[in-house]
C-alpha positions in Angstrom: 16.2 3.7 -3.8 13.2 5.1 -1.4 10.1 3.6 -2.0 6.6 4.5 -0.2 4.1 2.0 0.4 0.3 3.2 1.4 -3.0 1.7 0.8 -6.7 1.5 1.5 -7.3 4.7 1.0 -10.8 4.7 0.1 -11.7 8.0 -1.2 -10.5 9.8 2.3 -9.3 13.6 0.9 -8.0 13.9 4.5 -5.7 10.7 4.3 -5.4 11.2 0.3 -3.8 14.7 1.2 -1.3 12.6 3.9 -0.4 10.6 1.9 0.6 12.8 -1.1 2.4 15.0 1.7 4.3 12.4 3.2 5.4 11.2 0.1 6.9 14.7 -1.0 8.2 14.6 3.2 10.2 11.0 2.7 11.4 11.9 -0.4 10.9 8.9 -1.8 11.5 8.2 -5.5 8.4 6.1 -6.2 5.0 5.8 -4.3 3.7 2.1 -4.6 -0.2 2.0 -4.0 -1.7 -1.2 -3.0 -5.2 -0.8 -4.2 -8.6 0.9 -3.1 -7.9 3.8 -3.6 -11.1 6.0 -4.5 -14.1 3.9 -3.2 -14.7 2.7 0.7 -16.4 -0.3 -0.1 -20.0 -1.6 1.4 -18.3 -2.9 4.2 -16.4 0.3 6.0 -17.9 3.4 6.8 -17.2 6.7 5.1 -13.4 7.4 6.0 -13.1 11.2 6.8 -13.3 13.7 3.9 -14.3 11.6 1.9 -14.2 12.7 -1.6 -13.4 10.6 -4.5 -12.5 13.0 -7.1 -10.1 15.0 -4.8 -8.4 12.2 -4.4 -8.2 11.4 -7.8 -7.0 15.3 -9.0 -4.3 14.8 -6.0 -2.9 11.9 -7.3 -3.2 12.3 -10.7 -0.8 15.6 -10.2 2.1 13.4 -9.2 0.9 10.6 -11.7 4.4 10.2 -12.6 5.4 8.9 -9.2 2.9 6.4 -8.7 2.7 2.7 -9.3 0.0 0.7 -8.2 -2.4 -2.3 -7.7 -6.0 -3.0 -8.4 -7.5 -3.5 -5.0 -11.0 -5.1 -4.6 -12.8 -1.9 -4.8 -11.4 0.0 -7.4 -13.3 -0.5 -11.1 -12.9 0.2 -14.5 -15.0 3.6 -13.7 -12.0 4.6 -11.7 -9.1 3.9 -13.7 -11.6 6.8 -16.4 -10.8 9.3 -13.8 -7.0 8.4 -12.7 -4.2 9.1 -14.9 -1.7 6.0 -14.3 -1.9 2.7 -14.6 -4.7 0.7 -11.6 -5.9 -2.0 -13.1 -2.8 -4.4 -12.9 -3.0 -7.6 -10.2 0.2 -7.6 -9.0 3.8 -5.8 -9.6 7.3 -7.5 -9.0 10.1 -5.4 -7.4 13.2 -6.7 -6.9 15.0 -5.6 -3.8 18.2 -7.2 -1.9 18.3 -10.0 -3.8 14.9 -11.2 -3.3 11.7 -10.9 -5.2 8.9 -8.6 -4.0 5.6 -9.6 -5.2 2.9 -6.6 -4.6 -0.3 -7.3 -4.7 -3.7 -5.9 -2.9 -4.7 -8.9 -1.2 -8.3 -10.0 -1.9 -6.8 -12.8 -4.7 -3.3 -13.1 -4.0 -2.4 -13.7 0.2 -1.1 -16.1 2.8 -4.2 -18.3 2.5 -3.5 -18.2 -1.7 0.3 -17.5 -2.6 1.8 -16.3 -5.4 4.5 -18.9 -6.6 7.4 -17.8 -5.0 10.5 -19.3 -4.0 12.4 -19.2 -0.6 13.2 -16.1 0.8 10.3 -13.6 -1.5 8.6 -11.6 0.3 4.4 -11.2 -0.2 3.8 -7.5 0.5 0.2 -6.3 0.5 -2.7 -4.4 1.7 -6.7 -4.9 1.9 -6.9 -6.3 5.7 -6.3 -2.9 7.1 -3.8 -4.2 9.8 -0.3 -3.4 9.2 1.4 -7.1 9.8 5.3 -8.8 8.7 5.3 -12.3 9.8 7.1 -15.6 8.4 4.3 -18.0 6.4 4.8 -20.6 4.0 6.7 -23.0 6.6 9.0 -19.9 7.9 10.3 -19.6 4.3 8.8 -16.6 3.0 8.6 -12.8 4.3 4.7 -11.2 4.2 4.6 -7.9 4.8 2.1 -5.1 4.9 1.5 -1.5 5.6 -1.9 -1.4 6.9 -4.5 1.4 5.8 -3.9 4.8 6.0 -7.6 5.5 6.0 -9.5 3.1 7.7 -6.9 1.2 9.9 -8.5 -1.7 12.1 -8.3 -4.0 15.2 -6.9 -1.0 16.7 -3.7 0.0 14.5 -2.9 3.5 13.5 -3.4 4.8 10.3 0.2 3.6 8.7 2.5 3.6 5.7 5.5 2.0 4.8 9.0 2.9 3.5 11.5 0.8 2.2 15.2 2.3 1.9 18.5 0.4 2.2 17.4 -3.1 2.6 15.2 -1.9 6.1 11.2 -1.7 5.5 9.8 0.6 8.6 5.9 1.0 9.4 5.2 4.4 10.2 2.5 6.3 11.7 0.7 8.7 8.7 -0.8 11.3 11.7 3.1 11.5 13.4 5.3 10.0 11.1 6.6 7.7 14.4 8.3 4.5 12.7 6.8 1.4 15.1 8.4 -1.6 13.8 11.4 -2.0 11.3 12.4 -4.9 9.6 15.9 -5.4 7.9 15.6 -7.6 4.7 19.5 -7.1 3.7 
């Protein structure tokens, strides 16, 4: 199984139009989206192109594809205009053996955990900065992509694709994998 793994996309038709395009390139069987995905939020700038309901019309045409998480800025007034599922906190993927728990980041992160047991792996967006690190004493995995929109402190605007037990962050603008990390 292929998954793709992009968030923060905050209404950008540019990076909206990425992502649905690198999707179709990875051939992925399921794109995962962790969350803000029509509004930019008070606290970022308008990401380029933006347009909410192009971003909405793009996605909605491969609704079927799609699972995703609530982020901090999408509302109820979104989910009228999207056709799948947004409004859920979190989603649990099993992969490898261990239990993935997806989440956008503003409730559930390395400051607040989930319950998980030794070895899960925390994988979400909302900071903008793609990051995989050891926290919880070295016995958990946190992982995430970064934004595809509105990447900060200096990162690229990035994705993430998981396939045979590796995850690799990728660059949306070249599709250059800069960091893998092998889970098996």
């Amino acid at each position: 199984m292929k998954l793709m793994f992009a968030s923060d996309i905050h209404g950008s038709a540019y990076y909206g139009k990425k992502v649905v395009d690198t999707y179709k390139a990875e051939n992925a069987d399921k794109l995962i989206l962790l969350g803000d995905i029509l509004y930019h939020g008070p606290r970022n700038a308008l990401p380029k192109d933006y347009a909410p309901m192009d971003v909405a019309g793009m996605l909605n045409d491969i609704k079927h594809e799609i699972l995703c998480v609530q982020g901090n800025c999408d509302a109820d007034i979104d989910q009228m205009v999207l056709e799948f599922p947004i409004m859920a906190q979190y989603c649990i993927l099993y992969l490898e053996g261990r239990m993935i728990f997806v989440t956008h980041g503003h409730l559930f992160n390395k400051d607040n955990p989930p319950m998980l047991k030794r070895g899960d792996i925390l994988l979400h967006g909302h900071t903008h900065v793609p990051e995989w690190d050891y926290y919880n004493d070295s016995e958990n995995r946190y992982l995430n992509p970064g934004s595809v929109s509105i990447p900060k402190e200096n990162s690229c605007h990035s994705y993430l694709v998981y396939e045979d037990g590796i995850f690799s962050w990728k660059d949306i603008e070249s599709g250059d994998v800069y960091h893998t990390l092998d889970i098996r």
